[in-house]
C-alpha positions as CSV (number, residue, x, y, z in Angstrom):
1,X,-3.5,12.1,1.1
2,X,-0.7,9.6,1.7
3,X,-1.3,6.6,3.7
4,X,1.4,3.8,4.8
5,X,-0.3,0.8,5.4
6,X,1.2,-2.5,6.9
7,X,-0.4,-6.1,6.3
8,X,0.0,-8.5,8.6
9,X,-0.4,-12.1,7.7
10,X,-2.7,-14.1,9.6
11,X,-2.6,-17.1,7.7
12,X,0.0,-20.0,7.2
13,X,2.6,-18.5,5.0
14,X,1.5,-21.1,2.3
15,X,-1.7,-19.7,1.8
16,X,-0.7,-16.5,1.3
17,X,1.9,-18.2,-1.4
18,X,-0.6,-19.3,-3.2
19,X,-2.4,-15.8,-3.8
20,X,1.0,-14.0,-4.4
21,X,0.8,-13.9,-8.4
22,X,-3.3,-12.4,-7.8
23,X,-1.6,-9.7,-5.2
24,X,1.1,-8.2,-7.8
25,X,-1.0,-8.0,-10.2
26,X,-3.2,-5.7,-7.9
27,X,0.0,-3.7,-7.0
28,X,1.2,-3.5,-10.1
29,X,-2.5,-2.2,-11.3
30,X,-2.7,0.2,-8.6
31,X,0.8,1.4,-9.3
32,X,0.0,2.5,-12.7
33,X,-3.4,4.0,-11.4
34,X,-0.5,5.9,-9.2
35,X,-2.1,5.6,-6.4
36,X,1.3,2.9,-5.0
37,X,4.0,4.6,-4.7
38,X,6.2,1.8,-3.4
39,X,5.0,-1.7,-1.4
40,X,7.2,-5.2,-0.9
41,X,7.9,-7.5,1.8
42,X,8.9,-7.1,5.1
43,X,11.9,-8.9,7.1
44,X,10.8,-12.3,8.3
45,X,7.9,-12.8,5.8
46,X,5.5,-11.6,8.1
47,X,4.0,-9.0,5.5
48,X,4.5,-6.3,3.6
49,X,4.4,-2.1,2.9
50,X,2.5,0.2,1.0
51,X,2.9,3.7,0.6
52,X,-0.1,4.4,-1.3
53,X,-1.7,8.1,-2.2
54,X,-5.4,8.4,-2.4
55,X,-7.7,11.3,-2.9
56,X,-9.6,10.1,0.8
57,X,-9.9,7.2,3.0
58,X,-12.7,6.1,1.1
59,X,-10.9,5.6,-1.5
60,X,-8.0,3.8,0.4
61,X,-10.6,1.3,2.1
62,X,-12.4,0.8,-1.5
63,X,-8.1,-0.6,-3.1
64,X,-7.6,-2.6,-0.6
65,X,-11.1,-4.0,-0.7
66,X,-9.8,-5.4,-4.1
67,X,-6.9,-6.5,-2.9
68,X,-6.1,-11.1,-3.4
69,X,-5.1,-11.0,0.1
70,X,-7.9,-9.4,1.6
71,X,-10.1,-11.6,-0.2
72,X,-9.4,-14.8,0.8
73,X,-8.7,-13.1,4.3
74,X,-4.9,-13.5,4.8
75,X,-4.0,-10.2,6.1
76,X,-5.0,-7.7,8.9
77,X,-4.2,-4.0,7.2
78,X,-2.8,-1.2,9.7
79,X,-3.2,2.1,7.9
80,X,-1.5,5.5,8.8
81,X,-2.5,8.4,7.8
82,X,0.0,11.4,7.1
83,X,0.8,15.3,6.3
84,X,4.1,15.4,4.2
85,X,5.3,18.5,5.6
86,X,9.0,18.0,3.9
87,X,9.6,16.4,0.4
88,X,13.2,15.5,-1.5
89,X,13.0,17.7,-4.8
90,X,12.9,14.3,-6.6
91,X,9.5,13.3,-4.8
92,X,6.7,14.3,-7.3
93,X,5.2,16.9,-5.9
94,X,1.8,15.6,-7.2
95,X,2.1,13.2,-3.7
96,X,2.3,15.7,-1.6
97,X,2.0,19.0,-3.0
98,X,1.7,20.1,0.5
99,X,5.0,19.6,1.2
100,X,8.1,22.2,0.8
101,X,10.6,20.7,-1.6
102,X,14.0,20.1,0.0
C-alpha cells in the first residue's frame, strides 16, 4: 500500500534543526528498507513529504513511530492512503503492482 504523508512542524524551526541529522538517518534507513520512496522539504520550511510503501497501516504507524521528529514531538503527521490505479513504466512495479503500466 502506498501512503503520502505530510509532517507539519509544530515546534520552533530550531528545534527541529537540531534533530535534522537523527531524521536522515531514519529516511535514509527506511529508504533502503524500500519502504521511502521519496521525502524532502517543503516550500517555506514548514515540513516535509514522504511517499512511503508499507505492507499495512500498521506498519506505517510502527516507521514513523521511530522517526527523530516524532520523538521529541516536532511534527503532527497527515497520512493518505492510496490505490495506484496508473503507473509510468519506469515506476517499479513492486509499489504498486496494482497499477497498469503506462
Amino acid at each position: 500500500m502506498l501512503y503520502f504523508v505530510i509532517l507539519t512542524y509544530i515546534r520552533p524551526i530550531e528545534d527541529v534543526q537540531s534533530h535534522l541529522d537523527s531524521h536522515r538517518d531514519w529516511l535514509i534507513e527506511y529508504s533502503k528498507k524500500g519502504n521511502i520512496i521519496v521525502a524532502g522539504p517543503l516550500e517555506g520550511r514548514t515540513g516535509g513529504a514522504v511517499l512511503t510503501c508499507c505492507q499495512d497501516r500498521a506498519e506505517l504507524d510502527d516507521m514513523l513511530a521511530r522517526d527523530s521528529f516524532n520523538v521529541h514531538r516536532l511534527v503532527s503527521y497527515e497520512v493518505k492512503t492510496f490505490s495506484v490505479a496508473l503507473r509510468a513504466e519506469a515506476f517499479p512495479a513492486s509499489w504498486a503492482p496494482e497499477a497498469k503500466a503506462v
